[in-house]
FIKOLZA-1660 file (N, C-alpha, C; in steps of 0.1 Angstrom, whole numbers, plus 5000, padded with zeros to 4 digits):
% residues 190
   i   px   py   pz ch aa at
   1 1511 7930 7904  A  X  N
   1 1501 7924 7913  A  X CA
   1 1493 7914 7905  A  X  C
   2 1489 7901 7914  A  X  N
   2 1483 7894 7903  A  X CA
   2 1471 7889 7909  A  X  C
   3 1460 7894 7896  A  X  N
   3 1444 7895 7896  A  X CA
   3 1440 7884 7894  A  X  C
   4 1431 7878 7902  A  X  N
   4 1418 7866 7894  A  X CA
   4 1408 7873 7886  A  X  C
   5 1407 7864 7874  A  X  N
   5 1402 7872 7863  A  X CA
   5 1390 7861 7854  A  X  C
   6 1382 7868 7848  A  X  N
   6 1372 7856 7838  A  X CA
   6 1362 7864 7830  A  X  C
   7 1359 7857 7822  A  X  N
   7 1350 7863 7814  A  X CA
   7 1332 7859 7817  A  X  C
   8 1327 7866 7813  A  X  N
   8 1313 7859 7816  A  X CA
   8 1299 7874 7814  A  X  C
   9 1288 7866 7805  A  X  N
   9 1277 7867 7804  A  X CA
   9 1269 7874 7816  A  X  C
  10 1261 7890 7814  A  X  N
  10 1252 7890 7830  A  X CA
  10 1238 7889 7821  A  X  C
  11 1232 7884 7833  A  X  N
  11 1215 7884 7832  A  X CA
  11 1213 7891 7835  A  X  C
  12 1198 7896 7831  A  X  N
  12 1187 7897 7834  A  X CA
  12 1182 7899 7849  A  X  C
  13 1174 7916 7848  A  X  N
  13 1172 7912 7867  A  X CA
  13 1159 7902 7867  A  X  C
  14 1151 7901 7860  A  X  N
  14 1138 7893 7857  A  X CA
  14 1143 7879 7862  A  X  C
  15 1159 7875 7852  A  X  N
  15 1159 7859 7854  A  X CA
  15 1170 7864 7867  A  X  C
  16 1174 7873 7871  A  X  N
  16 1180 7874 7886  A  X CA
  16 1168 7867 7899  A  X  C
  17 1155 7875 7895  A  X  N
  17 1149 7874 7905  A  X CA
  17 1142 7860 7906  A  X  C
  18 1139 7856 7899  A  X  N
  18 1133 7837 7897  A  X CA
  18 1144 7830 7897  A  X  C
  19 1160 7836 7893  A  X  N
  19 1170 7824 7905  A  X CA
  19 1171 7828 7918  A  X  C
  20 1167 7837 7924  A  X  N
  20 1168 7838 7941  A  X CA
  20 1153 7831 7943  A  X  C
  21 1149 7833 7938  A  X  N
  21 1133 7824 7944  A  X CA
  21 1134 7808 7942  A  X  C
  22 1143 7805 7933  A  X  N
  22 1143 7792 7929  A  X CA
  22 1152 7789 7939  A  X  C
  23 1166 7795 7940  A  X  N
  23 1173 7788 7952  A  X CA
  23 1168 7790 7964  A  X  C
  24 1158 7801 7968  A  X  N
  24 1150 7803 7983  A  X CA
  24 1138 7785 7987  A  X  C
  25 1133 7787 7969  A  X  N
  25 1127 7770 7970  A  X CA
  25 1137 7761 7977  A  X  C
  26 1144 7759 7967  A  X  N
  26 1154 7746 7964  A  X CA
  26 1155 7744 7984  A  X  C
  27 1164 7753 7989  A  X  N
  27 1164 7753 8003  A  X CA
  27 1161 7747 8008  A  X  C
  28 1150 7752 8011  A  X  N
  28 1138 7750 8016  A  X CA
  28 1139 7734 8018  A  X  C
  29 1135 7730 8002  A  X  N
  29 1130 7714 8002  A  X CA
  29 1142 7708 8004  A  X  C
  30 1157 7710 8007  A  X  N
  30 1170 7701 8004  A  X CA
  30 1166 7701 8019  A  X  C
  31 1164 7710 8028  A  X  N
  31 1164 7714 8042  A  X CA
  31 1170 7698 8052  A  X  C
  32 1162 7693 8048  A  X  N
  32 1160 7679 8056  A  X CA
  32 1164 7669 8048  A  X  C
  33 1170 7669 8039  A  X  N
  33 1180 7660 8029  A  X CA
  33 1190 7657 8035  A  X  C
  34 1195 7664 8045  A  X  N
  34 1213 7656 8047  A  X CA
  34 1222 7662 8042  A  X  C
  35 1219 7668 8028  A  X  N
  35 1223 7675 8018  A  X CA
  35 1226 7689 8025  A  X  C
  36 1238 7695 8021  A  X  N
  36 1246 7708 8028  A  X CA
  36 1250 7720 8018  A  X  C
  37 1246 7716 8005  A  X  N
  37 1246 7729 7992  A  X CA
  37 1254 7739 8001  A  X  C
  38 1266 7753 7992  A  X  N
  38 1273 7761 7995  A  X CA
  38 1265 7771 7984  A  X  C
  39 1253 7777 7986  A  X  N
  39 1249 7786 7977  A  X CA
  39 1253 7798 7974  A  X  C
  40 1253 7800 7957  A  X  N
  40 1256 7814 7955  A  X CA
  40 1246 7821 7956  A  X  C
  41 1251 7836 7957  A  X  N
  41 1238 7848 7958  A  X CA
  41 1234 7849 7942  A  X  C
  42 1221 7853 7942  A  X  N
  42 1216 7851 7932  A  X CA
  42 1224 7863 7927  A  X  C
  43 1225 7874 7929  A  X  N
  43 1228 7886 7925  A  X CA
  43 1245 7884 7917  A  X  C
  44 1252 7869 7922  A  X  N
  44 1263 7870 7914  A  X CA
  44 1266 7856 7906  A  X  C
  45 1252 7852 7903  A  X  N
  45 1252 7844 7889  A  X CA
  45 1255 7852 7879  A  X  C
  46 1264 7842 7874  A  X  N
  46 1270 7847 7856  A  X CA
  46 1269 7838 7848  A  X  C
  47 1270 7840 7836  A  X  N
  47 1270 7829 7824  A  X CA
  47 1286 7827 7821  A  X  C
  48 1295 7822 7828  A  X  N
  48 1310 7823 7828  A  X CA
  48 1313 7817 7815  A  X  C
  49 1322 7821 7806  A  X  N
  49 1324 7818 7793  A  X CA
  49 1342 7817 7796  A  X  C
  50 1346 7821 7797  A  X  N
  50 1361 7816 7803  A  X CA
  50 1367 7822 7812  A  X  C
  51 1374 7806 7821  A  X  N
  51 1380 7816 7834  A  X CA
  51 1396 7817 7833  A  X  C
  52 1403 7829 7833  A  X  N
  52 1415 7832 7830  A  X CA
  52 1425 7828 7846  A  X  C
  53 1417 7830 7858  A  X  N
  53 1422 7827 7870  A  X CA
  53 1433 7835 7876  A  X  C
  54 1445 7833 7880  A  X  N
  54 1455 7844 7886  A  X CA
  54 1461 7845 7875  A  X  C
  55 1464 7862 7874  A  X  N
  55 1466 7870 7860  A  X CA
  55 1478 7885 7868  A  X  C
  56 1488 7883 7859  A  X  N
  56 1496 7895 7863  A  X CA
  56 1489 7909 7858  A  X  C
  57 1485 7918 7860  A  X  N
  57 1477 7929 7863  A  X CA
  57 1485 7937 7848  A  X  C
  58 1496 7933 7848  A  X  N
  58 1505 7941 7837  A  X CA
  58 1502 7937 7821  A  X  C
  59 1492 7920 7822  A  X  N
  59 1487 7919 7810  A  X CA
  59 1475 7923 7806  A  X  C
  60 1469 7933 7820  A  X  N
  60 1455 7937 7813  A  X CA
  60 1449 7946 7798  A  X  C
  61 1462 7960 7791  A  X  N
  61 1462 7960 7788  A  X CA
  61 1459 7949 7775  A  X  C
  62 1471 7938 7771  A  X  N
  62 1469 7932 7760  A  X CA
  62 1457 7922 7763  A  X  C
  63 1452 7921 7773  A  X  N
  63 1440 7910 7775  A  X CA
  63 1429 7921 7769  A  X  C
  64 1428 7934 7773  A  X  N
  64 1417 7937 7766  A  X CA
  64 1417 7940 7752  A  X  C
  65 1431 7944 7742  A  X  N
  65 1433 7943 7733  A  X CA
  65 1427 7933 7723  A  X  C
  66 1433 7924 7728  A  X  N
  66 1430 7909 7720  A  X CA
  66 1411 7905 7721  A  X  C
  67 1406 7908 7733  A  X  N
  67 1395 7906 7735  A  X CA
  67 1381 7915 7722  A  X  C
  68 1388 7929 7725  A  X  N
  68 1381 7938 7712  A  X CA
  68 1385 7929 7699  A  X  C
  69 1395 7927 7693  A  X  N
  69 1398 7917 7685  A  X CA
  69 1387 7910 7683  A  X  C
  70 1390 7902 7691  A  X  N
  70 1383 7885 7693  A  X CA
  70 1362 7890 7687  A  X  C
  71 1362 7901 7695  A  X  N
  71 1350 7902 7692  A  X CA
  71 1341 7909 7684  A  X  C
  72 1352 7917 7673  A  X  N
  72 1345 7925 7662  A  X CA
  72 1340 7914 7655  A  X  C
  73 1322 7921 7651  A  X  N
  73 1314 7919 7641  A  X CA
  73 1305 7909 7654  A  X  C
  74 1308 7907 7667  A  X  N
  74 1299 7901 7676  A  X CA
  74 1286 7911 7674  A  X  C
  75 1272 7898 7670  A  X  N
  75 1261 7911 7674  A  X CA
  75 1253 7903 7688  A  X  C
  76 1245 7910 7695  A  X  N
  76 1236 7907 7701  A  X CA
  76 1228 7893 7701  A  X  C
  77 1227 7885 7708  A  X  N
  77 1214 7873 7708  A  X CA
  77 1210 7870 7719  A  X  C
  78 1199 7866 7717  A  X  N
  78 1194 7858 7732  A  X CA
  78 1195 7844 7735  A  X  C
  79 1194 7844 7748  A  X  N
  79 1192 7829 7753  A  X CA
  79 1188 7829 7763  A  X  C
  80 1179 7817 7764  A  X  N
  80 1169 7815 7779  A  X CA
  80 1182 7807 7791  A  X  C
  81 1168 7805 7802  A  X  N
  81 1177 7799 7813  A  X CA
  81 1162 7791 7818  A  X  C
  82 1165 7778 7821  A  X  N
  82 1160 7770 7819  A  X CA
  82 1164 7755 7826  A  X  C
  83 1156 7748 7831  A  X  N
  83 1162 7738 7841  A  X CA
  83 1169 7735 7853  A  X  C
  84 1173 7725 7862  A  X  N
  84 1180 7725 7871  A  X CA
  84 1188 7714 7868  A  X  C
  85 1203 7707 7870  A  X  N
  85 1209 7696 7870  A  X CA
  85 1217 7697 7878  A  X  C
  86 1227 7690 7878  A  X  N
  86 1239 7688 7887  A  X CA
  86 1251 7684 7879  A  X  C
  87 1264 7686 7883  A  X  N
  87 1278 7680 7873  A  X CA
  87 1285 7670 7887  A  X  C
  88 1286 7658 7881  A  X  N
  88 1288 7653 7871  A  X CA
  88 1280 7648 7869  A  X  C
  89 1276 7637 7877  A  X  N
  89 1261 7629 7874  A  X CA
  89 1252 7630 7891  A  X  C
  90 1236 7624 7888  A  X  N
  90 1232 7626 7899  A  X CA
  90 1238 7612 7914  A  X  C
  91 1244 7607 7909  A  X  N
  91 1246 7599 7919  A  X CA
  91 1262 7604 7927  A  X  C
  92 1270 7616 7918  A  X  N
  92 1277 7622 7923  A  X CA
  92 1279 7635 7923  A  X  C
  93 1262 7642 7926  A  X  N
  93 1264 7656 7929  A  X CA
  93 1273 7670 7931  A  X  C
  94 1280 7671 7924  A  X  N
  94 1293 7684 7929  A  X CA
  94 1288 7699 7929  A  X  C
  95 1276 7701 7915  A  X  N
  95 1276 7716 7914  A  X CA
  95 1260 7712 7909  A  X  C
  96 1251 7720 7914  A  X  N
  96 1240 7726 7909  A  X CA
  96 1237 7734 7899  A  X  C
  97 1231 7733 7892  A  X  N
  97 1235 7738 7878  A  X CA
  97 1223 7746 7872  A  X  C
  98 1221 7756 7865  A  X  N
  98 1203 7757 7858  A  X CA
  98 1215 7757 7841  A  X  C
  99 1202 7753 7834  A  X  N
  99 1209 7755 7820  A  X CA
  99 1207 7763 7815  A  X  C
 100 1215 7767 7804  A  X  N
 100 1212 7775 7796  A  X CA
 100 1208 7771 7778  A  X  C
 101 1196 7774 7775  A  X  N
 101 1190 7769 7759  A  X CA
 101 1194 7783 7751  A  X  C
 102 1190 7775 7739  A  X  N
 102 1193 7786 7725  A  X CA
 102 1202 7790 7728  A  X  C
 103 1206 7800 7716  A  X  N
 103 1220 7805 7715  A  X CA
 103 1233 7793 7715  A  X  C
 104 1230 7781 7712  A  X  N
 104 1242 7770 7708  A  X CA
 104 1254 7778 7703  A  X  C
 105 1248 7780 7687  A  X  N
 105 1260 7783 7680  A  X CA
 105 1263 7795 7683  A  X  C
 106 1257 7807 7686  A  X  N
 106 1264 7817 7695  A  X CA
 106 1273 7821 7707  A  X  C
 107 1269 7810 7716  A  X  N
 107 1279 7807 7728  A  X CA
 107 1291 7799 7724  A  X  C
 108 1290 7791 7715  A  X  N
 108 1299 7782 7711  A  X CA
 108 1314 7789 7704  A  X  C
 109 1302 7798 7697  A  X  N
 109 1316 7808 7686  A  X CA
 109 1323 7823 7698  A  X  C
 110 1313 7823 7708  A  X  N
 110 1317 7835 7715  A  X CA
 110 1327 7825 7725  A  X  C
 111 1327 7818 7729  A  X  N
 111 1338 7808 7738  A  X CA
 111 1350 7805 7732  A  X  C
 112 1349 7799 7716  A  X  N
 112 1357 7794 7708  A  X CA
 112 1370 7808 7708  A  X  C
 113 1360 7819 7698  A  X  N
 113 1370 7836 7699  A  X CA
 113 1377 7837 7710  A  X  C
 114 1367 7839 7719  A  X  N
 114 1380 7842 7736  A  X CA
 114 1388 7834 7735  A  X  C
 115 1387 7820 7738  A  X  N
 115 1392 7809 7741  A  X CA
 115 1406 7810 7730  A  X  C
 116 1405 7809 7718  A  X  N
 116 1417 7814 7706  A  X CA
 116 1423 7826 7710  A  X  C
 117 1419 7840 7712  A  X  N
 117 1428 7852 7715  A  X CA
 117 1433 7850 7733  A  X  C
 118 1427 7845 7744  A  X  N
 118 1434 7840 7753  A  X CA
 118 1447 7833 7749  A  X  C
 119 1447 7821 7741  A  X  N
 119 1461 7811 7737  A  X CA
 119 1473 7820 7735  A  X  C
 120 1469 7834 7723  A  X  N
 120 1478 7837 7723  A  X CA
 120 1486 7850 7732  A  X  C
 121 1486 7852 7744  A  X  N
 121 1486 7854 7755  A  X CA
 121 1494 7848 7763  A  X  C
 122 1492 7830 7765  A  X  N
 122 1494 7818 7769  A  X CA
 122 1485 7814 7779  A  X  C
 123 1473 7820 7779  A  X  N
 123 1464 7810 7788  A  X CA
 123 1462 7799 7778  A  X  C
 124 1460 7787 7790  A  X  N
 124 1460 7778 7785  A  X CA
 124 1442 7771 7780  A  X  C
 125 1438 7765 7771  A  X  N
 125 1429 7762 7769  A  X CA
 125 1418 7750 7780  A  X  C
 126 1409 7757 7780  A  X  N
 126 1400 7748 7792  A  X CA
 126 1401 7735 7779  A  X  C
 127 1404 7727 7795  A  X  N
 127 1405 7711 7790  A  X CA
 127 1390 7702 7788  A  X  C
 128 1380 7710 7794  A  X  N
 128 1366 7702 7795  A  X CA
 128 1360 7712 7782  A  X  C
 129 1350 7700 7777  A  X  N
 129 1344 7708 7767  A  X CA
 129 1331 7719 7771  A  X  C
 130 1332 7730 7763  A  X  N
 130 1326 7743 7769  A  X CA
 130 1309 7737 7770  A  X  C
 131 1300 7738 7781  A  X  N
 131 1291 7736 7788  A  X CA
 131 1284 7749 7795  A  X  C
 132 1274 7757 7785  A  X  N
 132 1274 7768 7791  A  X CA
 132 1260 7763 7807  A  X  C
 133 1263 7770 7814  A  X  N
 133 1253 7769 7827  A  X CA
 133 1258 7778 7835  A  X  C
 134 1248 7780 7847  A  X  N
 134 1248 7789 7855  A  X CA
 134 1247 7780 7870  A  X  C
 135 1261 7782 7879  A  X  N
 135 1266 7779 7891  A  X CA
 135 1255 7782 7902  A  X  C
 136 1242 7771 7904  A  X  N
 136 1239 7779 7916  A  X CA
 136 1242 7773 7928  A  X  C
 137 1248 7760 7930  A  X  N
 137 1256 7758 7942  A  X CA
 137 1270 7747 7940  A  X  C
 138 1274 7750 7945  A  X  N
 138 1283 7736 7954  A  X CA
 138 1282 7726 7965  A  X  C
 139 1284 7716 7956  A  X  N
 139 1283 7704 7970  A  X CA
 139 1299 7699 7977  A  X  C
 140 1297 7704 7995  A  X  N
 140 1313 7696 8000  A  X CA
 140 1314 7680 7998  A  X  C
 141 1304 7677 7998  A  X  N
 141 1300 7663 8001  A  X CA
 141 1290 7657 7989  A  X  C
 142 1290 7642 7993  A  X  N
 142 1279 7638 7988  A  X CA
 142 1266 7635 7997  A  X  C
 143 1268 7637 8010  A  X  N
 143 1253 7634 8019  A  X CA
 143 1245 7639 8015  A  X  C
 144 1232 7631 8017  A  X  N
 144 1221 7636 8010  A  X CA
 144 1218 7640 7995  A  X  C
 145 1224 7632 7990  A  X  N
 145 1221 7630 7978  A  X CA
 145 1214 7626 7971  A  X  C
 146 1208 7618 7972  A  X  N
 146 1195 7610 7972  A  X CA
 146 1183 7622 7971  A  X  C
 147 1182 7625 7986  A  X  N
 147 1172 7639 7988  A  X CA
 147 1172 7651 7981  A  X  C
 148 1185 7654 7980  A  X  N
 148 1187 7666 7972  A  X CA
 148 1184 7663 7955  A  X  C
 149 1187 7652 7947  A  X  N
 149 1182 7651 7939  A  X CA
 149 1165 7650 7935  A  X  C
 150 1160 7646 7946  A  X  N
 150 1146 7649 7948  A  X CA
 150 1139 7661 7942  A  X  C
 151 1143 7670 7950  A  X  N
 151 1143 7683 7944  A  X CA
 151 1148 7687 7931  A  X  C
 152 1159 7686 7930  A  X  N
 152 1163 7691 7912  A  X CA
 152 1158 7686 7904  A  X  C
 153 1151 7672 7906  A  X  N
 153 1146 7670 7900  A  X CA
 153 1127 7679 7900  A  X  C
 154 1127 7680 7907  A  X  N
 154 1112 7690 7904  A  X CA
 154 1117 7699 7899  A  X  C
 155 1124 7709 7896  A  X  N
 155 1130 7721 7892  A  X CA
 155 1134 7714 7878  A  X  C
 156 1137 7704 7875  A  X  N
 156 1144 7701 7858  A  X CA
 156 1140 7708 7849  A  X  C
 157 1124 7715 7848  A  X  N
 157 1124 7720 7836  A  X CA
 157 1118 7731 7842  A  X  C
 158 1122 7741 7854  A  X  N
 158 1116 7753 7854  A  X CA
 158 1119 7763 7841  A  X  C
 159 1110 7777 7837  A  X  N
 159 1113 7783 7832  A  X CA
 159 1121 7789 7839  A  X  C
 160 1133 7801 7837  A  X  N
 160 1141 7816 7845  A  X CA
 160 1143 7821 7839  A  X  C
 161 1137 7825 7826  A  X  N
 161 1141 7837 7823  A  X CA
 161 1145 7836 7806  A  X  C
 162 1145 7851 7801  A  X  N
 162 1150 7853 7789  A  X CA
 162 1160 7863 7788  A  X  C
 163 1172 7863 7782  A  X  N
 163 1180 7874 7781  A  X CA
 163 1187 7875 7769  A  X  C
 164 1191 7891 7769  A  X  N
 164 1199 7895 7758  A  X CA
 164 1210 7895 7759  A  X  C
 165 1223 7892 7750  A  X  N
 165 1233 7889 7753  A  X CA
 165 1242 7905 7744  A  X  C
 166 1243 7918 7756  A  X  N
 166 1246 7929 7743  A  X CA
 166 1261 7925 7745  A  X  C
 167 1268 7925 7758  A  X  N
 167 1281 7926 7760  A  X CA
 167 1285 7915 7768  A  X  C
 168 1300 7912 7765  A  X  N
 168 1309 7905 7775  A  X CA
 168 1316 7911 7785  A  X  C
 169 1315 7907 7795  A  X  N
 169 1326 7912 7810  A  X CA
 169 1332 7909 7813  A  X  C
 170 1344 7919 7812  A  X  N
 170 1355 7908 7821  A  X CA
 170 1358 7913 7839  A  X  C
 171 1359 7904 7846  A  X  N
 171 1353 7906 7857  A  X CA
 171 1365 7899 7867  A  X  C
 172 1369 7907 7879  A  X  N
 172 1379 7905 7892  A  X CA
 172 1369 7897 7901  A  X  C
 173 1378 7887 7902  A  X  N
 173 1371 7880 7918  A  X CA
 173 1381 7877 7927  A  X  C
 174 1374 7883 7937  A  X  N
 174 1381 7882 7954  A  X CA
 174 1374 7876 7961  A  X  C
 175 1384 7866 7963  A  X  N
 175 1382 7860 7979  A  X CA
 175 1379 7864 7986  A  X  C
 176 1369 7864 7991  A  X  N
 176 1366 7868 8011  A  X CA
 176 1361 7855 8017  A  X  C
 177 1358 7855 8032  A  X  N
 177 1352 7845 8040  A  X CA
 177 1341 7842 8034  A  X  C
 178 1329 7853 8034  A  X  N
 178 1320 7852 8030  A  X CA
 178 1317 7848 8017  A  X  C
 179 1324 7849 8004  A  X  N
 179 1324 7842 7993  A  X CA
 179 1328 7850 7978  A  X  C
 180 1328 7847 7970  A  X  N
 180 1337 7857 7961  A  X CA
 180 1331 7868 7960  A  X  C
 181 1336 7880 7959  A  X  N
 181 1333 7896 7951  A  X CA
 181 1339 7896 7936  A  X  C
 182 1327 7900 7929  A  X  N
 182 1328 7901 7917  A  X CA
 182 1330 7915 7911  A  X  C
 183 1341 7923 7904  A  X  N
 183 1340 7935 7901  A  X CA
 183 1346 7938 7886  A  X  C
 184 1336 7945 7878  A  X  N
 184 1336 7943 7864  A  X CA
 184 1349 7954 7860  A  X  C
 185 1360 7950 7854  A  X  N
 185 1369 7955 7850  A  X CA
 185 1368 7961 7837  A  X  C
 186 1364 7951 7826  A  X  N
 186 1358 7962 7817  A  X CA
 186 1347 7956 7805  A  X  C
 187 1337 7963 7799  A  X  N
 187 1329 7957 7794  A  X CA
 187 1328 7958 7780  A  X  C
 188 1330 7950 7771  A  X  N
 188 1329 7949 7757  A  X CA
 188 1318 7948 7748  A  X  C
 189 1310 7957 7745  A  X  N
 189 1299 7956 7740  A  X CA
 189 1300 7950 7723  A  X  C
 190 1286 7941 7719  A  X  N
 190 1286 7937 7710  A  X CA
 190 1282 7950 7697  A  X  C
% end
């Protein structure tokens, strides 16, 4: 059977609850923008560190093998969440974004590890360079663009939060109408 699969970072319910308030804002103010955001629930923001995608079920064994690998001698760090932007640029809004600070060289070496024990596997390596952030919407369009930058831009430098980084998850998503289900397959503590 074959699983959609990915790795990824959880928050904080602290910085859980100041992104549902921030995207309950955001709303709000895009409301009358033109602008038509596809919001995620706050409750299934992740710090996605790599996405493996459709996965034959029969490599989960060596996926988590390689993964314990990948991550002895990983310790603990923090990193805040912090800002609002958009990918790619604001005059062509696609994703809503909050950032994530500190922890550079920790996220960088925790991406690089998976990213190397994935290869040998044969997932193939993400072609964009690793940008850690947190998905809080999608754009179908560009209407209202203009307006909706309005907004993110007041949000650019909200505070959301501080978190500890003990473990990595690797986590099943299913499609539904309503929008992905996330369900944690197994967790690799630092």
């Amino acid at each position: 059977m074959r699983i959609r699969l990915f790795y990824a970072l959880e928050l904080s319910q602290a910085t859980r609850d100041k992104l549902a308030d921030l995207i309950d804002t955001m709303q709000k103010g895009i409301m009358f923008s033109g602008a038509n955001p596809s919001w995620v629930k706050a409750e299934s923001i992740h710090l996605t560190i790599k996405f493996l995608g459709w996965t034959d079920d029969t490599l989960l064994p060596a996926i988590i093998e390689q993964t314990e690998a990948a991550l002895e001698g990983m310790e603990p760090f923090a990193f805040s969440v912090r800002g609002v932007s958009v990918f790619p640029n604001p005059r062509l809004p696609r994703v809503i974004w909050a950032g994530v600070r500190k922890a550079d060289e920790e996220l960088a070496r925790l991406h690089a590890q998976i990213e190397d024990s994935m290869q040998t596997l044969g997932f193939a390596p993400e072609e964009r360079a690793f940008h850690p952030h947190l998905t809080l919407a999608r754009m179908k369009s560009t209407k209202g663009a203009a307006g909706l930058m309005k907004i993110v831009e007041q949000h650019s430098r909200d505070f959301l939060g501080d978190n500890v980084a003990t473990h990595l998850t690797l986590f099943q998503s299913d499609l539904q109408p309503t929008g992905a289900v996330y369900t944690p397959v197994r967790r690799f503590d630092f």
